[in-house]
C-alpha positions as CSV (number, residue, x, y, z in Angstrom):
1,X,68.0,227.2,206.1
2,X,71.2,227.5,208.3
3,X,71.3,229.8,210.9
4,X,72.6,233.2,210.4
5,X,76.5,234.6,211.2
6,X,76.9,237.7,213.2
7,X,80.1,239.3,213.5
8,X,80.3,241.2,217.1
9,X,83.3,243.6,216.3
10,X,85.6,244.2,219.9
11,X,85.6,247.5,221.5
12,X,89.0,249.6,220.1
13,X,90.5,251.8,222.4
14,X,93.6,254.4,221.5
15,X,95.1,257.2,223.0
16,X,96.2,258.5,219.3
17,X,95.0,261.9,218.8
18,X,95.2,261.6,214.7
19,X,92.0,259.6,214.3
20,X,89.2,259.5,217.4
21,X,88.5,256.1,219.0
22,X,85.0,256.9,218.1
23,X,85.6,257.1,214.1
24,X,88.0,253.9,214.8
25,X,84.7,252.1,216.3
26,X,82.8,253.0,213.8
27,X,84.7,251.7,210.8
28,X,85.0,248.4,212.4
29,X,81.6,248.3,213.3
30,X,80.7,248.6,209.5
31,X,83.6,245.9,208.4
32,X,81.7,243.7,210.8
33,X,78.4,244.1,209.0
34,X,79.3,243.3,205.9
35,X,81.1,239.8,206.5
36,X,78.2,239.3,208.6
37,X,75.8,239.5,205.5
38,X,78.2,238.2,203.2
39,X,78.4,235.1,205.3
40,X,74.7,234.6,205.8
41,X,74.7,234.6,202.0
42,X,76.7,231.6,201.5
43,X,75.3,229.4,204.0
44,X,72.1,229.3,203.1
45,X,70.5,226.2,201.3
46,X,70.8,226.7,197.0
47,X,67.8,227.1,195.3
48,X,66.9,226.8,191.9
49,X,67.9,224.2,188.6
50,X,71.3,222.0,189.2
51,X,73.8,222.1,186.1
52,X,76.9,220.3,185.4
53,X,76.6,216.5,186.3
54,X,73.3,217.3,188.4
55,X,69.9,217.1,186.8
56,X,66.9,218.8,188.6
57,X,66.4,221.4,190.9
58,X,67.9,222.3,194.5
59,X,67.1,221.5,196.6
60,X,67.0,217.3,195.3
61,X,69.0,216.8,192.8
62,X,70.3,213.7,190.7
63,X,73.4,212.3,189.1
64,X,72.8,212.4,185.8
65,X,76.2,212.4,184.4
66,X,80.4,211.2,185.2
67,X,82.8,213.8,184.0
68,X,80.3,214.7,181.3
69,X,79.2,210.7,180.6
70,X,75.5,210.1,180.6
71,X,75.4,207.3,183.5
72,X,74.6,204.0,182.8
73,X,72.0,201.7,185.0
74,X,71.9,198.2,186.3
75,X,68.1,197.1,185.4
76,X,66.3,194.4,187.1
77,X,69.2,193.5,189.3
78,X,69.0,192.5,192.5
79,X,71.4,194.5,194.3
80,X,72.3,192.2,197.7
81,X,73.6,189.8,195.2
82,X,75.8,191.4,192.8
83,X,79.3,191.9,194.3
84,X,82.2,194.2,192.9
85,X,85.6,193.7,194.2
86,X,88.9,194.3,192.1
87,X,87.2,195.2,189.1
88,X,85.4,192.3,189.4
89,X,81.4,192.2,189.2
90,X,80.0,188.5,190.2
91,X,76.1,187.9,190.8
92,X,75.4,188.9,186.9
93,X,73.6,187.8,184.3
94,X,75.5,188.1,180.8
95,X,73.9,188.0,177.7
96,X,75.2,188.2,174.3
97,X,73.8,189.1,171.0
98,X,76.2,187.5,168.7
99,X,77.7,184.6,169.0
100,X,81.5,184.8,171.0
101,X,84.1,185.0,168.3
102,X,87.4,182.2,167.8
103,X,89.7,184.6,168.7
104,X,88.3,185.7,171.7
105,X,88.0,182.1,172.9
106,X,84.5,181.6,172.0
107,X,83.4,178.8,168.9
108,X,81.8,181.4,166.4
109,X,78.4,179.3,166.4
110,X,75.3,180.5,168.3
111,X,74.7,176.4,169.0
112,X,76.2,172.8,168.5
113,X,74.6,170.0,167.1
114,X,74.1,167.1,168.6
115,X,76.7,164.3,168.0
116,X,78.9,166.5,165.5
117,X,82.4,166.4,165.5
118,X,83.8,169.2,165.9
119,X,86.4,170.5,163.6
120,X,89.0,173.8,163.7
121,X,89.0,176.0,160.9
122,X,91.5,178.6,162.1
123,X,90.5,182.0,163.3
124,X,87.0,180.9,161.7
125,X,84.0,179.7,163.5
126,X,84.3,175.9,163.7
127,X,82.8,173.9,161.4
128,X,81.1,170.1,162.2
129,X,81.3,166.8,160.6
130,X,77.9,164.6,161.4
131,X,78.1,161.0,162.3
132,X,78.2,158.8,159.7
133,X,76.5,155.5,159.4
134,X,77.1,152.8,162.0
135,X,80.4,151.3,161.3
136,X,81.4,153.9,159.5
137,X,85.6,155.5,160.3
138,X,86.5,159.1,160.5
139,X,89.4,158.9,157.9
140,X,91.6,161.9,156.9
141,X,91.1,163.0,153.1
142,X,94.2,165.0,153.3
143,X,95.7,167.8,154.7
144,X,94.2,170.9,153.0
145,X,90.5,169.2,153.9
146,X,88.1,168.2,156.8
147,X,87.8,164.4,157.6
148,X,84.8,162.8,156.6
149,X,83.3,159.0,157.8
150,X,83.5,156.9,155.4
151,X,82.9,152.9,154.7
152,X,85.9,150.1,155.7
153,X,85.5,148.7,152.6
154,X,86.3,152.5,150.9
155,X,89.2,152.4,153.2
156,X,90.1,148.7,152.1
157,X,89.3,147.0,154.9
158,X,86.6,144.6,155.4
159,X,85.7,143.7,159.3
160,X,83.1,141.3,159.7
161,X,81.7,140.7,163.7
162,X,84.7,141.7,165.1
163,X,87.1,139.6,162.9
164,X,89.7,140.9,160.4
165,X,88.3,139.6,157.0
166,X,90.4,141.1,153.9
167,X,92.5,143.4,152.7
168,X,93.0,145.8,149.3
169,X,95.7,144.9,147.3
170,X,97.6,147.8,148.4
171,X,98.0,146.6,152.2
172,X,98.0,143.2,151.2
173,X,101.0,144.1,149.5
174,X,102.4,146.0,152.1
175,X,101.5,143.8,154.9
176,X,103.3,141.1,152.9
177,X,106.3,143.3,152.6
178,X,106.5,143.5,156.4
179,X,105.9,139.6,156.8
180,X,108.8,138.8,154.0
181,X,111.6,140.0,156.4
182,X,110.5,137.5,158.8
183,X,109.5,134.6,157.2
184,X,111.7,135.0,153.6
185,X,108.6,134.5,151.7
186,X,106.8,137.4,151.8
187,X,103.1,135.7,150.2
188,X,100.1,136.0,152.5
189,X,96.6,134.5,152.3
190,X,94.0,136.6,152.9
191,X,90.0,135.7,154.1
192,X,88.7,134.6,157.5
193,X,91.4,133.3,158.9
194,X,94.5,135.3,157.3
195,X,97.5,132.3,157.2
196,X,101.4,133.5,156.6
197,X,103.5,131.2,154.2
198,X,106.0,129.3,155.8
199,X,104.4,128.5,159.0
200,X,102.6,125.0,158.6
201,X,99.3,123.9,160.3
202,X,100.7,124.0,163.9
203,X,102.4,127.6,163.5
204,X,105.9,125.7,163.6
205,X,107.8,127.8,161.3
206,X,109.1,125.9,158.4
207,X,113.1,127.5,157.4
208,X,112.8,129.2,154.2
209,X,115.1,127.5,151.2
210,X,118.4,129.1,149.5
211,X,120.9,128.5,147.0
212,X,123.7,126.5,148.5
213,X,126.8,128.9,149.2
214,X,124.6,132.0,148.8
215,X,125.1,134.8,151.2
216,X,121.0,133.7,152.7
217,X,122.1,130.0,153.3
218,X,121.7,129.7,157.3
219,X,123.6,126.9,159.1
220,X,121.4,123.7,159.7
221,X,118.2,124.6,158.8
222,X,119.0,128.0,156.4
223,X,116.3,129.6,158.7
224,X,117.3,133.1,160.2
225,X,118.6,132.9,163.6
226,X,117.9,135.8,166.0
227,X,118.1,136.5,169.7
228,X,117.0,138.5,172.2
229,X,117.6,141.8,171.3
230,X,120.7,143.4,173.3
231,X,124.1,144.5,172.2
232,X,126.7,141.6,171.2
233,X,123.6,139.2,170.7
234,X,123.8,136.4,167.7
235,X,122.1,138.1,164.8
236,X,123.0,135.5,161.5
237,X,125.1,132.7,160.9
238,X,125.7,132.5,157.0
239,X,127.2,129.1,155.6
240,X,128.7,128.7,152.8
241,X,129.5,125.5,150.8
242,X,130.0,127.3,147.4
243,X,131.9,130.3,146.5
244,X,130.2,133.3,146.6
245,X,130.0,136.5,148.1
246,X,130.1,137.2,151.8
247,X,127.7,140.3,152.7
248,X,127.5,141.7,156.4
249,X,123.9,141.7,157.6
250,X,122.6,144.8,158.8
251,X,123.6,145.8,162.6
252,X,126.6,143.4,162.5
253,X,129.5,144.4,164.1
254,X,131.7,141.3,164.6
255,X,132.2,138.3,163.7
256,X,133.1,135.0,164.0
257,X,135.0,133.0,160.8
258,X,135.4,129.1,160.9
259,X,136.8,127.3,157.6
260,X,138.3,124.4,156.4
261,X,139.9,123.3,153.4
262,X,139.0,120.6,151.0
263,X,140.0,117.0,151.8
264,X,142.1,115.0,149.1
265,X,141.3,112.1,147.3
266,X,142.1,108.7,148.1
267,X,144.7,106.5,145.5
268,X,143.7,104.3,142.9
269,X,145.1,100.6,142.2
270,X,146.1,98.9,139.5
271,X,144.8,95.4,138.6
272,X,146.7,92.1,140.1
273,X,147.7,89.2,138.6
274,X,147.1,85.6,140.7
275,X,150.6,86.5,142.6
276,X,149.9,90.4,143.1
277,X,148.3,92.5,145.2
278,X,148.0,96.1,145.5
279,X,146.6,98.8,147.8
280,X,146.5,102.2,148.1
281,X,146.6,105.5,150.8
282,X,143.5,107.7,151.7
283,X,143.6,111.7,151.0
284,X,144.6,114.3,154.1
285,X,142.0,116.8,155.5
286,X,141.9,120.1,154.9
287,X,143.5,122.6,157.6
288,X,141.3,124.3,159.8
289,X,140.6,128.0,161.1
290,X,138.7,129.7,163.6
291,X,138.9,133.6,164.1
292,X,137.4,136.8,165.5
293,X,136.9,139.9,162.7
294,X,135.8,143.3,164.5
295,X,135.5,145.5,161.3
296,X,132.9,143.9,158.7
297,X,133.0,144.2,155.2
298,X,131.7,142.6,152.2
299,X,134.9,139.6,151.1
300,X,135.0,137.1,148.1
301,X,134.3,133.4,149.4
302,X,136.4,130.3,147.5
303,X,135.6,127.4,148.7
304,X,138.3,124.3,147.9
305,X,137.1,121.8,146.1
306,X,136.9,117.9,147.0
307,X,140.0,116.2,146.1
308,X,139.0,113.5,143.2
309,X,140.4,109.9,144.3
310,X,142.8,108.4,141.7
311,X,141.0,106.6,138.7
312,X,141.4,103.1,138.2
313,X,144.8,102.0,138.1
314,X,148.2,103.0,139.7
315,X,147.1,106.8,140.0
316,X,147.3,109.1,143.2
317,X,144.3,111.0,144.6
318,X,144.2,115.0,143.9
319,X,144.6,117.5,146.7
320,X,141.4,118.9,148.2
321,X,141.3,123.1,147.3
322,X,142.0,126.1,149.3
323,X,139.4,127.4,151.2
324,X,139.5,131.4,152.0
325,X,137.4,134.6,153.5
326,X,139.0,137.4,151.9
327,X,142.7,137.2,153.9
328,X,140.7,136.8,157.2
329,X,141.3,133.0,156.8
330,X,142.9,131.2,154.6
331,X,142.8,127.2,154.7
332,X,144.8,124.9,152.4
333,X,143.5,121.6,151.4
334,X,144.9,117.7,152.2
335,X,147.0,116.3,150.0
336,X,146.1,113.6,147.2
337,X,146.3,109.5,148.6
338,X,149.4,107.7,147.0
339,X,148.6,105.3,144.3
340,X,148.7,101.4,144.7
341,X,151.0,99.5,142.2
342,X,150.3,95.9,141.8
343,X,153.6,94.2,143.3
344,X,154.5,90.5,144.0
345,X,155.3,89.5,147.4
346,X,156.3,87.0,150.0
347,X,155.1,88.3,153.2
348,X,153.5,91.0,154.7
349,X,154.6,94.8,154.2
350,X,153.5,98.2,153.9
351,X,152.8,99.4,150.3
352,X,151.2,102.9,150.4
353,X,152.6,105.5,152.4
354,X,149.7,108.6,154.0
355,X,148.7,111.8,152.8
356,X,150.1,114.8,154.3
357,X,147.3,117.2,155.8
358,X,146.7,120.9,154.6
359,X,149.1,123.2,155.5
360,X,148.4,125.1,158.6
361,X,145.9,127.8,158.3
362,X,146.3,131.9,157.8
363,X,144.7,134.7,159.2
364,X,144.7,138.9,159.0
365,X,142.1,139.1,161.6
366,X,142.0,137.9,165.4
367,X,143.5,134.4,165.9
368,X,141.4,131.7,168.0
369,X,142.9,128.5,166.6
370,X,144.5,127.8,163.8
371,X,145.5,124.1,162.3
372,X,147.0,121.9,159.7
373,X,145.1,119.5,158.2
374,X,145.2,115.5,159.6
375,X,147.1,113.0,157.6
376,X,145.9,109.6,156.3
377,X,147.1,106.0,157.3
378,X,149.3,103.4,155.8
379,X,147.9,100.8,153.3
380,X,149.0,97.1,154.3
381,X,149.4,94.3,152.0
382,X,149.6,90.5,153.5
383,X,150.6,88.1,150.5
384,X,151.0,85.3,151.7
385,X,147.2,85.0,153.4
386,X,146.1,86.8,150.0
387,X,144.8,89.9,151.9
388,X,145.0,93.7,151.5
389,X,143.7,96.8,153.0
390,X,143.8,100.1,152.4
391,X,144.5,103.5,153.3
392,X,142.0,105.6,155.7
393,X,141.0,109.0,154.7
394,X,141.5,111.7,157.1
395,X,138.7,113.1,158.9
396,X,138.4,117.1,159.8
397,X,136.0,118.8,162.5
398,X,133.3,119.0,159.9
399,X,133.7,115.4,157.9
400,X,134.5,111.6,158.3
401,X,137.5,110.6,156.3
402,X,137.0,107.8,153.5
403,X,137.4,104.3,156.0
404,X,139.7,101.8,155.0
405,X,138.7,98.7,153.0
406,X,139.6,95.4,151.5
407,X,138.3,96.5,148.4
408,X,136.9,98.9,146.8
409,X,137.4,102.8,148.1
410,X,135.3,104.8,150.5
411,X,134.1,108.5,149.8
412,X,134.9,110.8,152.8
413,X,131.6,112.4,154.0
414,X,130.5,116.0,155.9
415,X,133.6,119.0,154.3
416,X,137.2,119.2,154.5
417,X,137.5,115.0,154.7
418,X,140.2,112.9,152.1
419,X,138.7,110.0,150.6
420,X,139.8,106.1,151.7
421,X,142.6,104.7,149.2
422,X,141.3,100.7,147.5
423,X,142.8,97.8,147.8
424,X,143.1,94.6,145.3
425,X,143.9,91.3,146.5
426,X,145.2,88.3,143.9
427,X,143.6,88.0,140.1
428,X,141.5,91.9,140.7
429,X,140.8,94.4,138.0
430,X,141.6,98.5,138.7
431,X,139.8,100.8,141.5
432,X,139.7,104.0,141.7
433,X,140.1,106.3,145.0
434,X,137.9,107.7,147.0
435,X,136.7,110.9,146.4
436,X,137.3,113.9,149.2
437,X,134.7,116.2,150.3
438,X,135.3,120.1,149.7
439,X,136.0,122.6,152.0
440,X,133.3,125.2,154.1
441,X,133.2,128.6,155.9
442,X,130.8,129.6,158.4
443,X,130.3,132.6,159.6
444,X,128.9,133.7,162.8
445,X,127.3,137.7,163.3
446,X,127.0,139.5,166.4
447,X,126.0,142.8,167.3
């Protein structure tokens, strides 16, 4: 128990004659007793039950309650290593009744098997696929449903120590598909050792085969030609050597256009008596063309035909064709070879005269060079030694003209090239001419 208070009241003195110093005293004196008891009151220790948040009696009692809240414990915790700071507790053991939910960053499951995959089924507990059998491939079975391991040879595929066996007929076919744009064939061969068409026994690609003057006929070889990849890089050359159609090849941009017309036929000569001779002039080439297109398009392709050489007898050659790109390039064949009358004669002279070349070539696109065709030679006659010989053809970049003979005529070879003029000596039946050789465009694609 505290120790008491005791109020000592001061001494009051007055000189007022209304009330007596005495009667002054004496009411202090009583004031003072009664804060004095009043205050002994209060300090003294409380006795008796606790209420509110307190449970037992004073002069011990516990907190049984917060604001009203029975109080919670901390069981079986050892209290030098749990640590509070921030609102944060650490040092405690959790335990959970029910498994933690998705959406509160848990799985949903109370465990996880062993080697299951797992798999996501929303705000759902996950779900597990178990292994399949050795070998075996976790394949999608669409997109409303879980995977599922299933068998190679389920999945079309065969695999056989490591080594790509077979495939279904469906990526066969597709497989093949792919391989066709590369090798124009587009038939594989499936087993142990999978083998591509077109490639022979080395793996030395053999160039796929076209239809001459199609828009797939490649220069030399017909095989596709391709570079490193970059921009302004060779992508196709397409030759033609029939008319046809001229179609850009995907990713061209430019171009490159050579043609040349068709070379004309040599002259035919008549037969000769025992005092005649007679000899004839070759065909001209055709004119030539080189160019630079910047805006491709698809263009109609005429290629001129070979001139024919003159049949047998006193008949000139015909003139080789035009050879054309659209208007890009235009190139007019050689003329025809003069014919070769049988005449009499005393001494040596010239008898045929030459074939003019094609005209000089046209363009609408970007000139590089453009040219008329060559002309042929003479045809000479010698009488009096009985000998004769005739006309050359005219060659052109891409042909040897017909040569000139004592004789029969010579057929121009490669395109664009007139045919050699014939030649009879004395007592000789009729020749024909040489024949020309028709007219080609080539066209080069870039990038």
């Amino acid at each position: 128990m505290a120790d008491a208070f005791r109020i000592i009241p001061p001494q009051v003195r007055a000189e007022g004659k209304d009330v007596p110093p005495e009667q002054i005293q004496a009411g202090f004196n009583a004031l003072a007793n009664q804060v004095t008891s009043a205050l002994n009151s209060v300090a003294s220790d409380p006795t008796g039950p606790a209420g509110g948040d307190l449970s037992g009696s004073y002069p011990n009692p516990t907190v049984s309650k917060v604001n009203g809240v029975t109080a919670g414990t901390m069981a079986n915790q050892n209290a030098s290593n749990v640590t509070i700071t921030g609102g944060t507790i650490a040092g405690v053991t959790a335990s959970l009744s029910v498994p933690l939910a998705v959406t509160s960053g848990g799985t949903g499951q109370n465990a996880l098997s062993a080697h299951n995959v797992l798999i996501g089924e929303g705000s759902s507990a996950v779900g597990f696929v178990a292994p399949g059998a050795s070998g075996t491939l976790l394949a999608s079975t669409g997109t409303g449903a879980d995977p599922s391991f299933q068998s190679a040879a389920t999945l079309g595929l065969a695999v056989t120590s490591g080594t790509l066996a077979q495939f279904s007929t469906t990526t066969s076919a597709q497989l093949a598909s792919i391989i066709s744009d590369e090798t124009g064939s587009g038939s594989l061969v499936f087993g142990t050792n999978p083998t591509v068409n077109n490639l022979n026994a080395t793996g030395t690609p053999t160039a796929p085969t076209a239809t001459v003057g199609t828009n797939t006929t490649q220069i030399a070889t017909t095989a596709f030609v391709q570079a490193a990849a970059g921009s302004g890089r060779l992508l196709n050359v397409q030759v033609f050597t029939a008319s046809g159609t001229y179609t850009p090849t995907s990713g061209a941009t430019s171009a490159i256009v050579e043609c040349v017309g068709g070379g004309g036929g040599g002259g035919g000569v008549g037969a000769t008596s025992s005092t005649q001779v007679a000899v004839s002039g070759g065909g001209g080439s055709g004119a030539y063309g080189r160019v630079r297109v910047t805006s491709l398009s698809s263009q109609t392709v005429t290629i001129g035909a070979a001139g024919g050489g003159g049949t047998a007898g006193a008949n000139a050659g015909s003139a080789g064709g035009q050879t054309s790109i659209g208007t890009w390039l235009v190139c007019p064949g050689g003329g025809g070879g003069p014919a070769g009358s049988a005449q009499t004669l005393t001494n040596a002279q010239v008898l045929a005269g030459t074939a003019a070349g094609g005209l000089v070539a046209t363009t609408t696109a970007t000139q590089i060079f453009l040219s008329r065709g060559n002309a042929s030679t003479f045809g000479l006659s010698v009488y009096n030694t009985g000998g004769a010989i005739s006309g050359a053809g005219a060659s052109s970049i891409y042909g040897g003209g017909g040569q000139a003979t004592s004789g029969s005529a010579n057929t121009a070879s490669g395109n664009g090239a007139g045919g050699g003029g014939a030649s009879n000596n004395i007592s000789s039946t009729a020749q024909p001419g040489g024949n020309g050789t028709a007219g080609l465009v080539i066209v080069y694609e870039f990038s």
